[in-house]
C-alpha positions as a LaTeX table, in Angstrom:
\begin{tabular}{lrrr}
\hline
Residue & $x$ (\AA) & $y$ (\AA) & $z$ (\AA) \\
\hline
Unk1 & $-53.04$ & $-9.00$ & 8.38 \\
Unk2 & $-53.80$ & $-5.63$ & 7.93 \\
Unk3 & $-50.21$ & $-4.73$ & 8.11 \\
Unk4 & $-48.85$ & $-6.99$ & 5.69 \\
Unk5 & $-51.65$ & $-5.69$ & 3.19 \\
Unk6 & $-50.36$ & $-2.09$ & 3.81 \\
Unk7 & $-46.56$ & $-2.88$ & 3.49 \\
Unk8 & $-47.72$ & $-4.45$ & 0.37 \\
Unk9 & $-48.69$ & $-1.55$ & $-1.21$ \\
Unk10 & $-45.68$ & 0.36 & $-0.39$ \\
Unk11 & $-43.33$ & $-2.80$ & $-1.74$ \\
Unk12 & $-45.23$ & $-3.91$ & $-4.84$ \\
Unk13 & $-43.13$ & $-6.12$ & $-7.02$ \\
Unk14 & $-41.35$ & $-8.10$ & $-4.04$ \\
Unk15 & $-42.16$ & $-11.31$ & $-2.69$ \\
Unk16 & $-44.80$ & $-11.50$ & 0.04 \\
Unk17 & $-43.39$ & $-11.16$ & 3.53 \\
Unk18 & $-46.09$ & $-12.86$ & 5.06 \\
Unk19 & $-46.49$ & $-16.06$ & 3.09 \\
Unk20 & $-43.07$ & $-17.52$ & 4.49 \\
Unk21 & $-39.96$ & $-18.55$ & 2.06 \\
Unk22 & $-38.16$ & $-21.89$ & 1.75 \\
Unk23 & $-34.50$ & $-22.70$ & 1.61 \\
Unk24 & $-31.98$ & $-25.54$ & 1.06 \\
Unk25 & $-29.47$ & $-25.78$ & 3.28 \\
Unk26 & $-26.39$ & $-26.70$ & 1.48 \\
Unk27 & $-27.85$ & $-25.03$ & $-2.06$ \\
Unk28 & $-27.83$ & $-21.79$ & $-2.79$ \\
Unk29 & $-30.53$ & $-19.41$ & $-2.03$ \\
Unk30 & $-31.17$ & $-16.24$ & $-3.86$ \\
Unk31 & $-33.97$ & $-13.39$ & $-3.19$ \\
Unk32 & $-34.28$ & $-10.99$ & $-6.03$ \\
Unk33 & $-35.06$ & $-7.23$ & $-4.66$ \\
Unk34 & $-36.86$ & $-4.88$ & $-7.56$ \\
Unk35 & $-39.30$ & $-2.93$ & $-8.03$ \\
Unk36 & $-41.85$ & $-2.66$ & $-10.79$ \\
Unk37 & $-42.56$ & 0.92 & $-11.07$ \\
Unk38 & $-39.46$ & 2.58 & $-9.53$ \\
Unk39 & $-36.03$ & 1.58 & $-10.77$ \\
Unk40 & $-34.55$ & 4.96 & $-8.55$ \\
Unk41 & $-34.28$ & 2.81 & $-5.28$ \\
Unk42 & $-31.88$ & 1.15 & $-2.95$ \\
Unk43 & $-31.87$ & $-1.46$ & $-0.83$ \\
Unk44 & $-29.96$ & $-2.17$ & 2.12 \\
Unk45 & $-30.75$ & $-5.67$ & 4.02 \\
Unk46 & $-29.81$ & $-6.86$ & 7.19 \\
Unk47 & $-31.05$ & $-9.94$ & 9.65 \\
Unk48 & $-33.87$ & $-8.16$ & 11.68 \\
Unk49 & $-32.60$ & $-6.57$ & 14.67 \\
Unk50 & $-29.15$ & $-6.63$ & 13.49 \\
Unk51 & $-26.79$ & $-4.26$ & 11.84 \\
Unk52 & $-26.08$ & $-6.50$ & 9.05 \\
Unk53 & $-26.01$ & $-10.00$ & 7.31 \\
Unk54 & $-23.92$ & $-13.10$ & 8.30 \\
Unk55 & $-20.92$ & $-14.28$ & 7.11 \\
Unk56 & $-22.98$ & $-16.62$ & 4.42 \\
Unk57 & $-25.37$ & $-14.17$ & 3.30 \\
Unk58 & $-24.20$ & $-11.75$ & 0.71 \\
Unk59 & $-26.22$ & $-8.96$ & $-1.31$ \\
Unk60 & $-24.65$ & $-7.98$ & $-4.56$ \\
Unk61 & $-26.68$ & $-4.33$ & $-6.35$ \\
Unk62 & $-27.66$ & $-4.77$ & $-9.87$ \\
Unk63 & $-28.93$ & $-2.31$ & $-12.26$ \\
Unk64 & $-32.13$ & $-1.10$ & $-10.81$ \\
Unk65 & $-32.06$ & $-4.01$ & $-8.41$ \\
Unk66 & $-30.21$ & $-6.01$ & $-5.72$ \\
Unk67 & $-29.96$ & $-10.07$ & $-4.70$ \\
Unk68 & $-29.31$ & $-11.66$ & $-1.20$ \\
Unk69 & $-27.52$ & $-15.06$ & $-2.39$ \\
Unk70 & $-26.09$ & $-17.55$ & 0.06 \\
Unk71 & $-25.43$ & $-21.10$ & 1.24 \\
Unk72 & $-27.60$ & $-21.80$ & 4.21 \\
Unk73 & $-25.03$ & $-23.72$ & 6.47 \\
Unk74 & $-25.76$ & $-27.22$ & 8.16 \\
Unk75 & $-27.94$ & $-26.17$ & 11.59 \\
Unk76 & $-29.82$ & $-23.18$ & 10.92 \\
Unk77 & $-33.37$ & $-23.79$ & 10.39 \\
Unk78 & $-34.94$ & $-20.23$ & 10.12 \\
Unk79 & $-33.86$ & $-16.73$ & 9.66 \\
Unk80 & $-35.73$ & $-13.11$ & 9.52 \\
Unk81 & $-33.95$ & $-10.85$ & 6.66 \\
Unk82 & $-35.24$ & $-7.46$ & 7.08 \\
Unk83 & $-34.91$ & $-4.98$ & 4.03 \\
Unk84 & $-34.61$ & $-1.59$ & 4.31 \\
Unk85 & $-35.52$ & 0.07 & 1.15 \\
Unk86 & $-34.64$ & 4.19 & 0.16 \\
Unk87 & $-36.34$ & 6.29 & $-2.37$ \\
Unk88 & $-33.52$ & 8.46 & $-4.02$ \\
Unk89 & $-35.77$ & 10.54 & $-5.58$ \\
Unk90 & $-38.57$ & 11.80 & $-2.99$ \\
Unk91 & $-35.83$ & 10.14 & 0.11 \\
Unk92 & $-38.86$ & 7.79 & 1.20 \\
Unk93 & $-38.13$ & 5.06 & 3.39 \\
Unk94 & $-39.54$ & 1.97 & 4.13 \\
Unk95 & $-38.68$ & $-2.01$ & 5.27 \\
Unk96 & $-40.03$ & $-5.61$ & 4.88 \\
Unk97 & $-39.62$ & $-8.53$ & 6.98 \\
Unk98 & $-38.82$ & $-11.93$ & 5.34 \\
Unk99 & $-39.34$ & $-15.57$ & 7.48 \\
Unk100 & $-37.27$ & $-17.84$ & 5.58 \\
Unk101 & $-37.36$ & $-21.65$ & 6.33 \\
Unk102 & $-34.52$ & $-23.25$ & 6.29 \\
Unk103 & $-34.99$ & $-27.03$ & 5.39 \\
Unk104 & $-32.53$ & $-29.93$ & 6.01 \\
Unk105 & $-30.94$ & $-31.28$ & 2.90 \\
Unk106 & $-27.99$ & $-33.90$ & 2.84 \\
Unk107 & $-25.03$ & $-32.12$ & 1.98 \\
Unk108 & $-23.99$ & $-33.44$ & $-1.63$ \\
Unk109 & $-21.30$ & $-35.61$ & $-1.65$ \\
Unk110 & $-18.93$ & $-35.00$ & $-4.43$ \\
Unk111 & $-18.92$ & $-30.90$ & $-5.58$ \\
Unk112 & $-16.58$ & $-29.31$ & $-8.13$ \\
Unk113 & $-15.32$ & $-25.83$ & $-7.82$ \\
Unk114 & $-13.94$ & $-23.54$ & $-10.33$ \\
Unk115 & $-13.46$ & $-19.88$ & $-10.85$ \\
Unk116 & $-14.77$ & $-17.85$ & $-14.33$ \\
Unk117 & $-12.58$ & $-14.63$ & $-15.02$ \\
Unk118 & $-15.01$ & $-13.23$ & $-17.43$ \\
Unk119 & $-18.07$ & $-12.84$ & $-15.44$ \\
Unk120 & $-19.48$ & $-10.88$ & $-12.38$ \\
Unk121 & $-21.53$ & $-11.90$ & $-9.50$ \\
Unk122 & $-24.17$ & $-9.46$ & $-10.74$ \\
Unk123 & $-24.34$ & $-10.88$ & $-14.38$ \\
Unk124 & $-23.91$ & $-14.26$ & $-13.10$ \\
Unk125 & $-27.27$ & $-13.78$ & $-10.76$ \\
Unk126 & $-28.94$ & $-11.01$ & $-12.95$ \\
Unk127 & $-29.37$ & $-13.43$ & $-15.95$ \\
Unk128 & $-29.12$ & $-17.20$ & $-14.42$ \\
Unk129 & $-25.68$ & $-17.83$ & $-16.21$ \\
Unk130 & $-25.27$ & $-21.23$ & $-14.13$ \\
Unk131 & $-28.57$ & $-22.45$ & $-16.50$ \\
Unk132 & $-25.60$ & $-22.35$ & $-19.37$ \\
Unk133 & $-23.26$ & $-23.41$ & $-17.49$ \\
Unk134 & $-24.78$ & $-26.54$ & $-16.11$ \\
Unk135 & $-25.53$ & $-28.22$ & $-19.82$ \\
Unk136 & $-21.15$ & $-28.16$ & $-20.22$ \\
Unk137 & $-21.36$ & $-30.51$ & $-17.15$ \\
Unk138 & $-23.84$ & $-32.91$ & $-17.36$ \\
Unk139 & $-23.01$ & $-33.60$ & $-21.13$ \\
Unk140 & $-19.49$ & $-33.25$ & $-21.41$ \\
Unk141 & $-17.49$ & $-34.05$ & $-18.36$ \\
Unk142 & $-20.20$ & $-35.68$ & $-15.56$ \\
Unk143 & $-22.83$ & $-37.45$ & $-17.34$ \\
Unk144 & $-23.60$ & $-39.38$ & $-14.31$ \\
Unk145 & $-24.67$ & $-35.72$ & $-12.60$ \\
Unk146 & $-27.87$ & $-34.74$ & $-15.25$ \\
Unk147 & $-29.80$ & $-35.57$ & $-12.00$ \\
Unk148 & $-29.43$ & $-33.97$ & $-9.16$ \\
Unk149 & $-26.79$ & $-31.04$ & $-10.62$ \\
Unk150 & $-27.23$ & $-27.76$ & $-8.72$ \\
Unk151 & $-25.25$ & $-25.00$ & $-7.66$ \\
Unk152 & $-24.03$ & $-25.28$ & $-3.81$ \\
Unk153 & $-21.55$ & $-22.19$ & $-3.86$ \\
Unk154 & $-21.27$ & $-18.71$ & $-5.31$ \\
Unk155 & $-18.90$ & $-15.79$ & $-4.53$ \\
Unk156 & $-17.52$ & $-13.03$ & $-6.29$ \\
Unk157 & $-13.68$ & $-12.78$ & $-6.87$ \\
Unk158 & $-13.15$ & $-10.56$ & $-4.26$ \\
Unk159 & $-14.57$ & $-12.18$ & $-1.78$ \\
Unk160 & $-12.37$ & $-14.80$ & $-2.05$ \\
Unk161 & $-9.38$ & $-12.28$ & $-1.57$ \\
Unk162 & $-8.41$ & $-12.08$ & $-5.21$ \\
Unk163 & $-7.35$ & $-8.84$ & $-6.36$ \\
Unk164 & $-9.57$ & $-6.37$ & $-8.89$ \\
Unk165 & $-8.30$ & $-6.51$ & $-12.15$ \\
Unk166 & $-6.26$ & $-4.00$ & $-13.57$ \\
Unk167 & $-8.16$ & $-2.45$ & $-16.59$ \\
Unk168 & $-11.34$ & $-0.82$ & $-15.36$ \\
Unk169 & $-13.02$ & $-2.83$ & $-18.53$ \\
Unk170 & $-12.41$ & $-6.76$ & $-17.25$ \\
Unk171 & $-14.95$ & $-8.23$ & $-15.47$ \\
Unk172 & $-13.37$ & $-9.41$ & $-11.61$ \\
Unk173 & $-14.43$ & $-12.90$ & $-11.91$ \\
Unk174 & $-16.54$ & $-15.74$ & $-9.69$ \\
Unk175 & $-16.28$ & $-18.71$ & $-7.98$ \\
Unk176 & $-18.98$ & $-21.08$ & $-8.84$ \\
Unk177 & $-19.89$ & $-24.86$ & $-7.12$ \\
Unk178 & $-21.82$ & $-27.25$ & $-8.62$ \\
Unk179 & $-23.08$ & $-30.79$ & $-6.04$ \\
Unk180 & $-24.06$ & $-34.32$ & $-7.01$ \\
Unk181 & $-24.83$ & $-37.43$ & $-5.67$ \\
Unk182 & $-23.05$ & $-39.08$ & $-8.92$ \\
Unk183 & $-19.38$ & $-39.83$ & $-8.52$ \\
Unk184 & $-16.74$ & $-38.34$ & $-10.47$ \\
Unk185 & $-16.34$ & $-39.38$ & $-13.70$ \\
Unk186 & $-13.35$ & $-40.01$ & $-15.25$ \\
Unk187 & $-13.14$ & $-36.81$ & $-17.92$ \\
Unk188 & $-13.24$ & $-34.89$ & $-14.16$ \\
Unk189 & $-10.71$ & $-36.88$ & $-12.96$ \\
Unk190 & $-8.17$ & $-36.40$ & $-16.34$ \\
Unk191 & $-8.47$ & $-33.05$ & $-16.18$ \\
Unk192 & $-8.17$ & $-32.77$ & $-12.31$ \\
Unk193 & $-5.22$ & $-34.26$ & $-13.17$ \\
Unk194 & $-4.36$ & $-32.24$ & $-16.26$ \\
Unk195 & $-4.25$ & $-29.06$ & $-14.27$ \\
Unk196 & $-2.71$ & $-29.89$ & $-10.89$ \\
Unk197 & 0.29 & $-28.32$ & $-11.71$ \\
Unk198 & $-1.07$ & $-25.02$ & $-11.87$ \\
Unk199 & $-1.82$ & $-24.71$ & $-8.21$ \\
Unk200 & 1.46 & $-23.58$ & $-7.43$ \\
Unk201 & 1.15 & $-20.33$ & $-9.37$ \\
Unk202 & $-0.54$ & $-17.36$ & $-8.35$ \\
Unk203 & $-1.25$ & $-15.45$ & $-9.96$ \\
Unk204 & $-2.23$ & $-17.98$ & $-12.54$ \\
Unk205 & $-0.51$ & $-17.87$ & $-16.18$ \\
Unk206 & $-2.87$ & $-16.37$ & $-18.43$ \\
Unk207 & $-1.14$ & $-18.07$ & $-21.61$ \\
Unk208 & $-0.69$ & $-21.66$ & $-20.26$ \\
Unk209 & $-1.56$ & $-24.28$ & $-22.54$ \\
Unk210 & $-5.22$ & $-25.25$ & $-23.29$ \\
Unk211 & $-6.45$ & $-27.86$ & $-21.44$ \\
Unk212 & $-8.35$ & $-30.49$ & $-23.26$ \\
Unk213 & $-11.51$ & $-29.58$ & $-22.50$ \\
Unk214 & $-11.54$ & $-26.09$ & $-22.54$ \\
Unk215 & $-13.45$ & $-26.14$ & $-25.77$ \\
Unk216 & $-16.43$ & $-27.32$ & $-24.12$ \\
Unk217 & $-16.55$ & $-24.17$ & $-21.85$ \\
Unk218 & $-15.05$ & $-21.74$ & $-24.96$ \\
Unk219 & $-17.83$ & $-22.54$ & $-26.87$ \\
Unk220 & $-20.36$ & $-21.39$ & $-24.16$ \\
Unk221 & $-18.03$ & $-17.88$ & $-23.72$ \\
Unk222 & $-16.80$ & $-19.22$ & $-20.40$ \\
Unk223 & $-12.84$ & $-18.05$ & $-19.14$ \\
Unk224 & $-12.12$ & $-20.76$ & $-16.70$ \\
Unk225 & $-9.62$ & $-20.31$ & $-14.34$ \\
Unk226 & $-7.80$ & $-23.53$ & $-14.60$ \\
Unk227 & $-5.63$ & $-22.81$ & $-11.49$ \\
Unk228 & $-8.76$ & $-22.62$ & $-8.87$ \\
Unk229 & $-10.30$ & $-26.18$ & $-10.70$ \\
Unk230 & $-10.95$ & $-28.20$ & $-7.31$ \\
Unk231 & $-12.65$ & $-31.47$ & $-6.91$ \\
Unk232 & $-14.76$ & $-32.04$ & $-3.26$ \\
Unk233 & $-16.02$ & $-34.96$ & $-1.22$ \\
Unk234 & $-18.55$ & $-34.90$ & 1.24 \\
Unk235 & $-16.45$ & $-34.57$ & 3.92 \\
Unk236 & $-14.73$ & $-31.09$ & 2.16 \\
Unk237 & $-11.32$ & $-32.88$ & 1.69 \\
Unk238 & $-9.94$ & $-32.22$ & $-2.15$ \\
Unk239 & $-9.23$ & $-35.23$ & $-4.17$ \\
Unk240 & $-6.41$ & $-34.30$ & $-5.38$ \\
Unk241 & $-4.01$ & $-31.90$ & $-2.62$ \\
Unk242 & $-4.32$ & $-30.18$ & 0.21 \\
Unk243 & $-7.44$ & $-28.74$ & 1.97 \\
Unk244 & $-10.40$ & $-26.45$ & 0.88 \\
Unk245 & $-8.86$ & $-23.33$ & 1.65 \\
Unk246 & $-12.22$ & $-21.31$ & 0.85 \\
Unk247 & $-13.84$ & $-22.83$ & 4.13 \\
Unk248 & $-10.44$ & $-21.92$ & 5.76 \\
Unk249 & $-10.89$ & $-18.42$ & 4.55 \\
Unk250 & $-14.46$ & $-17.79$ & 5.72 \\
Unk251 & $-14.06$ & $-19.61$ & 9.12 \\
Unk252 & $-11.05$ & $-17.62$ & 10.30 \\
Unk253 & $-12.71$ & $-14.23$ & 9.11 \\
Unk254 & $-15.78$ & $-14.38$ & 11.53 \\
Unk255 & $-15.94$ & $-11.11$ & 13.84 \\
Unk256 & $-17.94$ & $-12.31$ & 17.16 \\
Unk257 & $-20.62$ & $-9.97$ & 15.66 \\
Unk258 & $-21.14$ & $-12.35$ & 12.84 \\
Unk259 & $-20.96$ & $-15.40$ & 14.73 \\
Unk260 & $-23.76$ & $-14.05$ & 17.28 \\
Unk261 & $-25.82$ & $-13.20$ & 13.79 \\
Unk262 & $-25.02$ & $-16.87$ & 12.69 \\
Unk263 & $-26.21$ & $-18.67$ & 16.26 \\
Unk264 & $-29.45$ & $-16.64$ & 16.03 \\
Unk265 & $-27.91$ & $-14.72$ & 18.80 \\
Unk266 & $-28.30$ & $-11.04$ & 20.04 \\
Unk267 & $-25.36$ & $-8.56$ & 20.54 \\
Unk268 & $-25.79$ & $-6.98$ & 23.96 \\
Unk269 & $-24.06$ & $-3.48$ & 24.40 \\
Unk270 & $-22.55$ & $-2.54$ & 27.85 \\
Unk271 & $-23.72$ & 0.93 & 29.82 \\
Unk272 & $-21.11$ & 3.17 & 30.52 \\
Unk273 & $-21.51$ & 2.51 & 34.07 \\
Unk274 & $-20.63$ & $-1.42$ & 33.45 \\
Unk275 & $-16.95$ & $-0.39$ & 32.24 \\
Unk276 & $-14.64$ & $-0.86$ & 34.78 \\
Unk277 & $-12.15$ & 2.09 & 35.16 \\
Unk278 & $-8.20$ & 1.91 & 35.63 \\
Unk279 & $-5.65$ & 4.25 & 36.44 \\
Unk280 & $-3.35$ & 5.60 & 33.30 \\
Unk281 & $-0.89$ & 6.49 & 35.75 \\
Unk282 & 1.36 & 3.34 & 34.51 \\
Unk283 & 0.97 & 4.04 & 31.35 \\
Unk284 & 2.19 & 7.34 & 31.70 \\
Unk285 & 4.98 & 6.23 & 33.20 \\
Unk286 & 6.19 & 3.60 & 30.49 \\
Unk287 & 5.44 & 6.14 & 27.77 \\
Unk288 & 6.81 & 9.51 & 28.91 \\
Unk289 & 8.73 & 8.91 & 32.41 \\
Unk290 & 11.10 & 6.29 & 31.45 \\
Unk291 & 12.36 & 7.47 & 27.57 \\
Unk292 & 12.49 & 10.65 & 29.84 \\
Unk293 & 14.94 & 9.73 & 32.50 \\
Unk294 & 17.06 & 7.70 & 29.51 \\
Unk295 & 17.32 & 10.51 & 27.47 \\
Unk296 & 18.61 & 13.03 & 30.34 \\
Unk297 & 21.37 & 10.22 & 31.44 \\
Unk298 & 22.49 & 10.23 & 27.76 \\
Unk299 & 22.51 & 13.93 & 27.77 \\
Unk300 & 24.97 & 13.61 & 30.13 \\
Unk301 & 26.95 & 11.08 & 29.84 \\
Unk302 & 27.58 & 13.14 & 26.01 \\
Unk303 & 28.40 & 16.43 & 28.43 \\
Unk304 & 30.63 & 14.60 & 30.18 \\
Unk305 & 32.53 & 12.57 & 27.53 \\
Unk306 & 33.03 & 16.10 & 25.90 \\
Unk307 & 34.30 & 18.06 & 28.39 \\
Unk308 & 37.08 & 15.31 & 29.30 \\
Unk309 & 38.26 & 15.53 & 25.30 \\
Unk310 & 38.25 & 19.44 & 25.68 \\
Unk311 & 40.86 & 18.41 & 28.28 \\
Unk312 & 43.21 & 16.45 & 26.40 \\
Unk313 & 43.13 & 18.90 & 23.24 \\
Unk314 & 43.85 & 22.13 & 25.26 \\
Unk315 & 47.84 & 21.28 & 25.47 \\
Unk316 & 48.56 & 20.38 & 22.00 \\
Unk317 & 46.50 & 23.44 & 21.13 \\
Unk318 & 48.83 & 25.95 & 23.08 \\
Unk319 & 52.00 & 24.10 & 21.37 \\
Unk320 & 50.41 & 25.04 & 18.09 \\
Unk321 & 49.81 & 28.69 & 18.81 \\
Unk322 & 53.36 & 28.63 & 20.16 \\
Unk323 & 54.84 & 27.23 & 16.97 \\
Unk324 & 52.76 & 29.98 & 14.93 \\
Unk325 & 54.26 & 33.06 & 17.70 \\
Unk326 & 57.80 & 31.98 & 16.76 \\
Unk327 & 57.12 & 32.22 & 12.85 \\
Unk328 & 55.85 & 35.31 & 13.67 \\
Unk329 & 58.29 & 36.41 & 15.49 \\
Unk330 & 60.88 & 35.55 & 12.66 \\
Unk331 & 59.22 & 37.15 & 10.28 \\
Unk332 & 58.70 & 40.29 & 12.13 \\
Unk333 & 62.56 & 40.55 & 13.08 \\
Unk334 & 62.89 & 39.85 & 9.36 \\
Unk335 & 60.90 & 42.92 & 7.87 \\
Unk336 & 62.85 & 45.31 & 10.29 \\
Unk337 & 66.11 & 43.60 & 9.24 \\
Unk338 & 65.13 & 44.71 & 5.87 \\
Unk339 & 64.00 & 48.15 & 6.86 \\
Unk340 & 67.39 & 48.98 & 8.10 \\
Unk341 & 69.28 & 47.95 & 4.86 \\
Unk342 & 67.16 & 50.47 & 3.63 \\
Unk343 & 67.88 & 53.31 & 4.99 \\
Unk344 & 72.21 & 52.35 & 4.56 \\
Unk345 & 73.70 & 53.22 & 1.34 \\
Unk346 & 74.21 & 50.82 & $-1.01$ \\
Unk347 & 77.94 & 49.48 & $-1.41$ \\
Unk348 & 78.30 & 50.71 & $-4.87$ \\
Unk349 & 77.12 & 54.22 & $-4.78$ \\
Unk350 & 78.55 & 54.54 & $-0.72$ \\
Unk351 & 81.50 & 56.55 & $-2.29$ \\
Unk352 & 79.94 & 58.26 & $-4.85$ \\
Unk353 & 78.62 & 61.78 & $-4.62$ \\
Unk354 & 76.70 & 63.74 & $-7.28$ \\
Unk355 & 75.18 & 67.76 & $-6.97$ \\
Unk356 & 71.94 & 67.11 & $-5.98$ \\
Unk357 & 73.63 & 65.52 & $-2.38$ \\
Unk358 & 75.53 & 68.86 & $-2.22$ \\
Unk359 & 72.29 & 71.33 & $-2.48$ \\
Unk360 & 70.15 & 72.33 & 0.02 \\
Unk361 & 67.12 & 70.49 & 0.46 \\
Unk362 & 64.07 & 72.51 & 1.15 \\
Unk363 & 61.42 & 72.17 & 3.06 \\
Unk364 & 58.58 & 71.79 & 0.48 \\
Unk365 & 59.18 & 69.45 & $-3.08$ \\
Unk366 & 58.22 & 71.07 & $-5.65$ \\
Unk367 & 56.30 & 68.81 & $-8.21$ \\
Unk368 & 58.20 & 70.98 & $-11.13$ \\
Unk369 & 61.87 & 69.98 & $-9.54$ \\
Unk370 & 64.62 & 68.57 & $-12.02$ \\
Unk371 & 66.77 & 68.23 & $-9.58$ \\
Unk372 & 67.92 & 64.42 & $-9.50$ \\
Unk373 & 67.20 & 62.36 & $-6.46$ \\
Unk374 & 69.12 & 60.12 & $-4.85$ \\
Unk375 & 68.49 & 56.53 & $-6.27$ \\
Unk376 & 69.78 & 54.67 & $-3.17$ \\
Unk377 & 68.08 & 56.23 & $-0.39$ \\
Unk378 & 64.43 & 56.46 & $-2.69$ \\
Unk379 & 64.67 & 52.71 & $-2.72$ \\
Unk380 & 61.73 & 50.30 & $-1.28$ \\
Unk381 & 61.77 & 47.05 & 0.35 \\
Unk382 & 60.24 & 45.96 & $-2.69$ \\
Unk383 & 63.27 & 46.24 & $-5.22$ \\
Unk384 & 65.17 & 44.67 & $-3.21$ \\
Unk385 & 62.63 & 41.56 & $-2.87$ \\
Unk386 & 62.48 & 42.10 & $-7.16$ \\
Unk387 & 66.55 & 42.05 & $-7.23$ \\
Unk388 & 66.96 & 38.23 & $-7.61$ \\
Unk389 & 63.78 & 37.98 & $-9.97$ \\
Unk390 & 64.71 & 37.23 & $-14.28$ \\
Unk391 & 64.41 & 39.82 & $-16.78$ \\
Unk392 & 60.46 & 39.43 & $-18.22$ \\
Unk393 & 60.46 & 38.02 & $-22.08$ \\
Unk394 & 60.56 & 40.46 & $-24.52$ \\
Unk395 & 57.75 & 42.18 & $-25.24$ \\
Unk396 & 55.49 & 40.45 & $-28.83$ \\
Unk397 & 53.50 & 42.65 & $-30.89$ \\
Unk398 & 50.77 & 40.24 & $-32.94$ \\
Unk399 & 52.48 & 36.97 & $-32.17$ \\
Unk400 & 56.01 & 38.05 & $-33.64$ \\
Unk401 & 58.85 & 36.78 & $-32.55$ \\
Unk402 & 61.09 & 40.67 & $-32.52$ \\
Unk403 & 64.26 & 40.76 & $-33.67$ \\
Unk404 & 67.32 & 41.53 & $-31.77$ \\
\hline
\end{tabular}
């Protein structure tokens, strides 16, 4: 007792751990987690002896507080939630224990579902927005419900899988459930009805039609997702098509870690001695070995292919450098063709003879010589390349044409 008394003092604000809690199963549950004189805290809950909630159990943080919400499921009767709680500002740690007591409650048998875009799980919890909510229900569309109504199913957006929204601003939406024992009435049904179509869309259209009782929920500042509007029976099957795909959704996502939290189970670790060892040698041989030897057999077979087409290319190579020999050739025998005629005398001066060709020649040229050289032996291969060429155009001074 004394314990309890102490851990009192350090938690002050939150329920008592050792008078026990009550739950529902099959209704939600909700334990608030604040403090009255410290807002600078965190919490951080977990079942006891485990490293963190089930798959049912959810804890959303709120401003200067946090809330463990769930749906017990059918066949638990008790759980411990332990609660670790941090001091941010002098890093002081401390947990609670809390014995909650699950009792049996017949599941309801007709539930409607629906999503709200313009709310969070936080808001939704932090100020009791279902209390609003309820009122559009039992006197609107199930008057048959004012009863028995309560909520059997809460979860944010994204725990549903739906995406965050775009614009930081927009609030990312929740999925809300609401049992009876009173059958559907007929509004439910008409607008069940109404907005089957819209199931086949995702996302949803955000400027489809108003439904015809969207007023009800407009006036309360509710967004309703009309494409997420399911109606339940007690055995989970929709009314109107298909299956409840939520149920799908949390049942294939269950790690065996949360399914030992959820059988009030315990997760026992393995020594290192326990784990039996195996040779890698086979896997070493699949990974490295094997591309290995394939890659050195395609090396070469490539050698191989490449030095048989080096073969057949070395013959019509050597007839190439032949063919480019003879034009040589030719055009070698050419040139000294030409360098004879050069040296000849040309047919129309052969017989002519000036005074310069009967001086003689000395050694040395003077650069200040007037004597007149012979034209035909000064001659280059060049004028005679130049001898078949047109006269150029006459020469144009600014455009004019010159005058002959």
């Amino acid at each position: 007792m004394w314990l309890c008394l102490v851990m009192l003092g350090l938690l002050a604000g939150l329920p008592d751990p050792c008078r026990g809690m009550e739950a529902l199963s099959s209704q939600l549950w909700i334990l608030e987690l604040k403090e009255s004189h410290n807002r600078n805290v965190t919490y951080r809950p977990s079942l006891l002896n485990m490293p963190d909630l089930p798959s049912w159990l959810h804890y959303s943080p709120a401003n200067h507080s946090g809330f463990v919400y769930g749906v017990p499921p059918k066949g638990i009767s008790q759980f411990q939630l332990e609660v670790v709680q941090r001091d941010k500002s002098t890093y002081n740690t401390s947990h609670r224990v809390y014995n909650v007591d699950v009792l049996e409650q017949p599941r309801k048998p007709y539930e409607v579902r629906f999503k709200i875009k313009n709310l969070n799980v936080e808001h939704m919890l932090e100020h009791k927005v279902w209390e609003k909510l309820m009122p559009v229900l039992t006197e609107d569309l199930w008057e048959e419900s004012a009863a028995d109504l309560n909520v059997t199913y809460l979860a944010s957006a994204t725990q549903k899988g739906d995406r965050l929204p775009a614009r930081p601003y927009e609030r990312e939406g929740v999925y809300i459930g609401f049992g009876s024992s009173a059958k559907f009435s007929s509004s439910l049904y008409g607008l069940e009805q109404e907005v089957k179509i819209l199931r086949i869309h995702r996302p949803c259209p955000a400027y489809y039609k108003k439904t015809s009782y969207e007023r009800f929920f407009r006036e309360k500042d509710f967004d309703v997702d009309w494409c997420n509007f399911n109606l339940y029976d007690n055995s989970g099957d929709m009314m109107y098509g298909g299956h409840d795909d939520s149920r799908d959704h949390e049942e294939g996502h269950r790690s065996p870690v949360i399914s030992a939290l959820e059988n009030e189970g315990r997760v026992y670790l393995r020594s290192r001695e326990q784990i039996t060892k195996r040779s890698y040698t086979l896997d070493v041989v699949h990974t490295i070995l094997i591309p290995l030897v394939v890659m050195l057999v395609l090396l070469a077979l490539l050698t191989l292919a490449m030095c048989c087409h080096r073969n057949n290319i070395i013959p019509a190579t050597q007839d190439i450098q032949m063919v480019q020999y003879a034009s040589i050739h030719r055009a070698t025998e050419a040139l000294r063709a030409l360098k004879g005629r050069e040296h000849s005398p040309h047919p129309s001066t052969a017989t002519t003879t000036t005074q310069a060709d009967t001086l003689p020649r000395s050694c040395t040229a003077s650069p200040s010589s007037t004597l007149p050289r012979n034209s035909t032996l000064s001659r280059r291969f060049e004028d005679y390349a130049t001898l078949t060429r047109p006269d150029p155009p006459p020469y144009q001074r600014n455009g004019a044409t010159p005058t002959r």
